[in-house]
Phi, psi and omega in degrees: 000314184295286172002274192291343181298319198288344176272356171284340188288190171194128177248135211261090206267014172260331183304302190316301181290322145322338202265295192307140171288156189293355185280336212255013220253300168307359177249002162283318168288318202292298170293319152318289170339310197298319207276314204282333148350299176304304182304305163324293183281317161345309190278271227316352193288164164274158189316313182236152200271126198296158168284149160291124166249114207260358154311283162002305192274279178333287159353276207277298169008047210322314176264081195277001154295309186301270217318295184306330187273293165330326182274325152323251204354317181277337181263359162271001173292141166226139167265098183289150141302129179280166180279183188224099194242359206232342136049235188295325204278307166319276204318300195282350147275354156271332160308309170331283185308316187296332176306296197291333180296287195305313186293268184012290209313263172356291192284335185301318205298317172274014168261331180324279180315310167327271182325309187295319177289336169301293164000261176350289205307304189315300201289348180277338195292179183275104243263139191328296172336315241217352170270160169251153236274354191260333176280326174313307194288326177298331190262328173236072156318001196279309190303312180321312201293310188291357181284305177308305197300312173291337193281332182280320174305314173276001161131332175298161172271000000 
């Protein structure tokens, strides 16, 4: 069973190797080899471990105490699993992210259209050059107003 889940990865072993520095490239080939060796006899195990056939055994066995004490010994093995505790925990910080995502998605979108209408406005307005000073303070009063502001401060009226 493990065999196959692991044989389902693929290592994408030119990417990989781009990466690695030209110093490091034999010990790189070297761990590919190692890797795919490994892998090989992995795909040859079968999914499930064939059974003991402990007639068998019972038979040829001169000492049917060893056989009997081995064959206890063996149906009391449990090979545990882990528990899957992290889950539910995965799922709900993927939903988070997905949440967190849509709202993103969403304000980029209206500030995108806010800009694109900002655009819009500048390029339609009238060009600096060509205003006069009164369509300028008419067209940004904000600036006008911190200008007055600054003019009083340095002492004009």
């Amino acid at each position: 069973m493990a065999g196959r889940k692991i044989a389902i990865k693929a290592v994408d072993w030119a990417k990989l190797g781009a990466s690695i520095p030209k110093a490091l490239s034999a010990d790189f080939n070297g761990f590919r080899v190692k890797h795919e060796e490994i892998r090989g006899r992995l795909l040859l195990l079968p999914e499930k471990p064939t059974p003991i056939d402990w007639s068998y055994y019972q038979k040829n066995v001169k000492n049917q105490a060893l056989v009997k004490k081995f064959h206890d010994a063996y149906s009391k093995v449990v090979v545990p699993r882990p528990v899957d505790t992290e889950s539910k925990n995965i799922e709900n910080k993927k939903k988070e992210f997905d949440i967190e995502a849509m709202k993103a998605n969403e304000e980029t979108t209206a500030a995108i259209a806010q800009l694109q209408a900002e655009i819009e406005q500048i390029e339609n307005s009238k060009p600096f050059e060509e205003m006069t000073p009164e369509e300028y303070v008419e067209k940004h009063p904000d600036i006008a107003k911190k200008t007055l502001a600054e003019m009083k401060e340095m002492g004009f009226r």
